[in-house]
LUMLO-175491 format. One record per atom (N, C-alpha, C, O): residue number from 1; residue in three letters; atom name; y, z, x. Coordinates in nm, 3 decimals. Last residue first. Layout:
BEGIN
<site NUM ALA CA <Y Z X>>,
...
//
This chain:
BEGIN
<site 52 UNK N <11.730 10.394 9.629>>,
<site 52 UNK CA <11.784 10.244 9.684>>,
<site 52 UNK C <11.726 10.114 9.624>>,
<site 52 UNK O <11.765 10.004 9.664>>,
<site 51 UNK N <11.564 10.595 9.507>>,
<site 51 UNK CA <11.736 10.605 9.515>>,
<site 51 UNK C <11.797 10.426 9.483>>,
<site 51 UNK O <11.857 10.366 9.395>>,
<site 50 UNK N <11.353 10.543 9.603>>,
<site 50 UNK CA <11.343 10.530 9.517>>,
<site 50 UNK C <11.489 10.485 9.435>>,
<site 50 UNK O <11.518 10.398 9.353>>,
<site 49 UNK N <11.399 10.652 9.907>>,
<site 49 UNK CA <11.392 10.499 9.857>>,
<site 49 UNK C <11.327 10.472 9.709>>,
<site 49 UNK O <11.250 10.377 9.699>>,
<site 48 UNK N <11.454 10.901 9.850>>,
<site 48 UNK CA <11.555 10.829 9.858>>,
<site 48 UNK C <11.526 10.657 9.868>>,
<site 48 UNK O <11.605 10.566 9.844>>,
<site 47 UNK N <11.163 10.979 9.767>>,
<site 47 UNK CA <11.279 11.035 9.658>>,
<site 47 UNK C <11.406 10.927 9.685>>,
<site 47 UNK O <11.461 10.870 9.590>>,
<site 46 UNK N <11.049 10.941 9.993>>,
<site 46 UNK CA <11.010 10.869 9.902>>,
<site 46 UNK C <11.157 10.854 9.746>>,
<site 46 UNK O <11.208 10.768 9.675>>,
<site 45 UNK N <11.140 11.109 10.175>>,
<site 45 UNK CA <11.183 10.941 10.198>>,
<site 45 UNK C <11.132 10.897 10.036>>,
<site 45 UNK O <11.197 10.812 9.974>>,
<site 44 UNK N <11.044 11.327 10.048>>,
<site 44 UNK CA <11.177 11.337 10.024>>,
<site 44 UNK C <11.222 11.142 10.070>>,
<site 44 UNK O <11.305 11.072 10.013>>,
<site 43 UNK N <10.790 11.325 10.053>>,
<site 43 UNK CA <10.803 11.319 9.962>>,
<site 43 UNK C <10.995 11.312 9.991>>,
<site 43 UNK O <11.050 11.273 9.889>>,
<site 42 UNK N <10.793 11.307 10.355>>,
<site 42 UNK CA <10.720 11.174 10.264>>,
<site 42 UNK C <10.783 11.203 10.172>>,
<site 42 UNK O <10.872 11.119 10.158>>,
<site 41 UNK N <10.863 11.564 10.469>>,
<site 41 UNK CA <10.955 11.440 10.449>>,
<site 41 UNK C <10.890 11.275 10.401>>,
<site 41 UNK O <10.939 11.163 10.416>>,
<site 40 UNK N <10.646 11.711 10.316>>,
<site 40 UNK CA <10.762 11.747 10.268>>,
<site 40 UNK C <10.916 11.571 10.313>>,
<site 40 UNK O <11.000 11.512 10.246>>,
<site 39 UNK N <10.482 11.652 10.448>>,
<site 39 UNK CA <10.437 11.613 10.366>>,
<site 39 UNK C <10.612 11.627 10.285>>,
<site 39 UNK O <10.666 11.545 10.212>>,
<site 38 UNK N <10.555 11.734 10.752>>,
<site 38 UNK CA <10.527 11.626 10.710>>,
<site 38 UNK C <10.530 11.591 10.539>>,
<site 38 UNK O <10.592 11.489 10.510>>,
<site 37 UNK N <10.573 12.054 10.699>>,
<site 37 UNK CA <10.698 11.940 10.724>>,
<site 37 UNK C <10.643 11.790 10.697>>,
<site 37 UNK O <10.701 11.729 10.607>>,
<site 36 UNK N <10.302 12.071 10.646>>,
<site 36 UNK CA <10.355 12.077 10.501>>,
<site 36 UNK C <10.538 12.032 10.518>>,
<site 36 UNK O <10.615 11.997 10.429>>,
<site 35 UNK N <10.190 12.037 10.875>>,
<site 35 UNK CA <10.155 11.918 10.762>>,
<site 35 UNK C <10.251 11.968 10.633>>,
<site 35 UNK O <10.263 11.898 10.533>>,
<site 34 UNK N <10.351 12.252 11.021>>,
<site 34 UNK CA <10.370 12.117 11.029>>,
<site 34 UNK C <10.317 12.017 10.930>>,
<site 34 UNK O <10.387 11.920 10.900>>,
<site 33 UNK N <10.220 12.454 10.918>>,
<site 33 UNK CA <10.343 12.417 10.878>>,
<site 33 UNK C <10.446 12.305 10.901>>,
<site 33 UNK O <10.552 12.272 10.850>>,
<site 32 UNK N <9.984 12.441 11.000>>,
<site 32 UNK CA <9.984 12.487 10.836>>,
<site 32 UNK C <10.151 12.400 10.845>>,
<site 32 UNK O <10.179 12.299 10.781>>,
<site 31 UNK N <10.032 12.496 11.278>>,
<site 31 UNK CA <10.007 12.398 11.206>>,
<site 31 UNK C <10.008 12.374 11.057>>,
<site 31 UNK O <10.043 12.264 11.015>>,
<site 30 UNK N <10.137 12.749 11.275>>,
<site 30 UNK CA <10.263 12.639 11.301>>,
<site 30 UNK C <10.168 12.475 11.288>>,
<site 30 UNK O <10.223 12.365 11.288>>,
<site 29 UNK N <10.126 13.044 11.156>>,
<site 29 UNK CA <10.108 12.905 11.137>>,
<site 29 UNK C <10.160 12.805 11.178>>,
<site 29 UNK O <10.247 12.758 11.105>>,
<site 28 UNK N <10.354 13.265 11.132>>,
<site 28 UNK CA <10.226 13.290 11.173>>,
<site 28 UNK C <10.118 13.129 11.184>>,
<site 28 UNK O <10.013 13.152 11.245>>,
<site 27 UNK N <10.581 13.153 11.134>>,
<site 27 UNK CA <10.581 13.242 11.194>>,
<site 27 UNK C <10.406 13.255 11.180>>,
<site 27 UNK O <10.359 13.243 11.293>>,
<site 26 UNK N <10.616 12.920 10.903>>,
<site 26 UNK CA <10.615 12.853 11.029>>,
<site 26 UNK C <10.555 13.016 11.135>>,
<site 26 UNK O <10.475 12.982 11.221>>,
<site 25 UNK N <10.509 12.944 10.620>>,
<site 25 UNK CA <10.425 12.946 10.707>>,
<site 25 UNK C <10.425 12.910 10.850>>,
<site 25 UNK O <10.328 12.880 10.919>>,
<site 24 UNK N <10.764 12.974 10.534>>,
<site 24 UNK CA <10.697 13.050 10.491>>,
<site 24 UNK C <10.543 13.077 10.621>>,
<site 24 UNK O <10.498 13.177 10.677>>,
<site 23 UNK N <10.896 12.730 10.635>>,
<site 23 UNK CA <10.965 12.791 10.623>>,
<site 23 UNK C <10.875 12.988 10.616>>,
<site 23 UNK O <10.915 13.089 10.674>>,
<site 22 UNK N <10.678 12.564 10.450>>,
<site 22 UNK CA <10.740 12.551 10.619>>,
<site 22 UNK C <10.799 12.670 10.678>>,
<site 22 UNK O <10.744 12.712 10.780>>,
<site 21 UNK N <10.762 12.581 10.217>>,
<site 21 UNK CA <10.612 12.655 10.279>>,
<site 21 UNK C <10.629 12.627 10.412>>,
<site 21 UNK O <10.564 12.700 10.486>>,
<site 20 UNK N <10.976 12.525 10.206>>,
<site 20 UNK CA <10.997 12.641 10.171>>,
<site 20 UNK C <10.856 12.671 10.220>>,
<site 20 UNK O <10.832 12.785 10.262>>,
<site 19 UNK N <10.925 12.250 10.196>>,
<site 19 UNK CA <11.047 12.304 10.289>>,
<site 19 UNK C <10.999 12.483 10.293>>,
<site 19 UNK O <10.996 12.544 10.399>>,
<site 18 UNK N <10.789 12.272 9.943>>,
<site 18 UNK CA <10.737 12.191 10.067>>,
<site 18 UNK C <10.798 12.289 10.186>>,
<site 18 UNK O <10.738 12.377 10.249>>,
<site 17 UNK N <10.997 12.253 9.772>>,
<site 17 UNK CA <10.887 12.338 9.771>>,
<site 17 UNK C <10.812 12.307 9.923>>,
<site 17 UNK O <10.826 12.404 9.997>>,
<site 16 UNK N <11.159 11.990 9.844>>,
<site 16 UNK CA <11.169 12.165 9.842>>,
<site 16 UNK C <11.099 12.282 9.832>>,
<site 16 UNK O <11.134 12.392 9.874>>,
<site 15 UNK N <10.977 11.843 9.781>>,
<site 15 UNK CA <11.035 11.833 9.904>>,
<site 15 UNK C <11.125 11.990 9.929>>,
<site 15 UNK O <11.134 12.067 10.025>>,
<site 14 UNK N <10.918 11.866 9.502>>,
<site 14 UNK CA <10.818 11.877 9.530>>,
<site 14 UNK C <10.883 11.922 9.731>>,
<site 14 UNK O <10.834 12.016 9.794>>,
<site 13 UNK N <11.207 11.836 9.386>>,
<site 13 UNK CA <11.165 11.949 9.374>>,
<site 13 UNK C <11.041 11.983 9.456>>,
<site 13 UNK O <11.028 12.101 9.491>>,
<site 12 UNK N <11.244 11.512 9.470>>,
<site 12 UNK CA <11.328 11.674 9.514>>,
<site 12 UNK C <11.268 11.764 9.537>>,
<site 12 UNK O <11.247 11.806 9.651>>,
<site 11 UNK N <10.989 11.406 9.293>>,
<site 11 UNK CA <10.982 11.456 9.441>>,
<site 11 UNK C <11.112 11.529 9.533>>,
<site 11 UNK O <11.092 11.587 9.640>>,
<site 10 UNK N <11.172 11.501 9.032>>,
<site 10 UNK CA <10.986 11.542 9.093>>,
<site 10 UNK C <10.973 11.576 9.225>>,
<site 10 UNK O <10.957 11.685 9.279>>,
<site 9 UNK N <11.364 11.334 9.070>>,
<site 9 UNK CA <11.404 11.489 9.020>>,
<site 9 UNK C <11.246 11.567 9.119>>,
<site 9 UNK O <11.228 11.641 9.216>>,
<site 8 UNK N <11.239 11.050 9.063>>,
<site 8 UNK CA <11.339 11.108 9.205>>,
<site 8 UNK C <11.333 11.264 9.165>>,
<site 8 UNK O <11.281 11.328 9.257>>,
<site 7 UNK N <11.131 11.093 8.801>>,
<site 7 UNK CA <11.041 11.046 8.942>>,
<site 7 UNK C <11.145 11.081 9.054>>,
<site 7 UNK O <11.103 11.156 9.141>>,
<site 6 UNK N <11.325 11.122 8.639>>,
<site 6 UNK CA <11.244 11.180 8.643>>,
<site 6 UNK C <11.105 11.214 8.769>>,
<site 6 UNK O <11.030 11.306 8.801>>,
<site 5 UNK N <11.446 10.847 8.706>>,
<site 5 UNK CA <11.509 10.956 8.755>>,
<site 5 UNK C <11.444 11.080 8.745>>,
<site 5 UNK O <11.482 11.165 8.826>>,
<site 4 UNK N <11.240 10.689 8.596>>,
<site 4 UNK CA <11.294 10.666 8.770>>,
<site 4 UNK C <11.328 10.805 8.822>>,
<site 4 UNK O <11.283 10.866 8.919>>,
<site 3 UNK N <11.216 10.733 8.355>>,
<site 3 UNK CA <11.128 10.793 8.420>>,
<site 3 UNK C <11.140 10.766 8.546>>,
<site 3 UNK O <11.055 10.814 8.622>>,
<site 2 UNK N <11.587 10.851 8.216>>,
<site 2 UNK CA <11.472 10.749 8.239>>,
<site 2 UNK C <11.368 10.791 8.334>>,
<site 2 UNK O <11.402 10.883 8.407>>,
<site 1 UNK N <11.761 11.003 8.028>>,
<site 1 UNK CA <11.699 11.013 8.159>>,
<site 1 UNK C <11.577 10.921 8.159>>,
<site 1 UNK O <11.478 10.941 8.089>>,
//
């Protein structure tokens, strides 16, 4: 496993965690939970142009 793929695995996991505070904080928060949609699809564009 090279540190590319270690670097795509990261921001998966980080874009899922992310998802999941969205998810967590959309019912009482809907700003909370918009920066953490945002942050969540940086880290996931990032994951697939890493891909490419």
């Amino acid at each position: 496993m090279t540190s590319g793929d270690v670097l795509i695995v990261g921001l998966l996991a980080l874009a899922g965690f992310l998802v999941g505070g969205v998810v967590s904080f959309w019912p009482r928060n809907k700003v909370g939970a918009g920066i953490c949609a945002v942050l969540a699809v940086l880290a996931l564009g990032g994951a697939i142009l890493r891909l490419v």
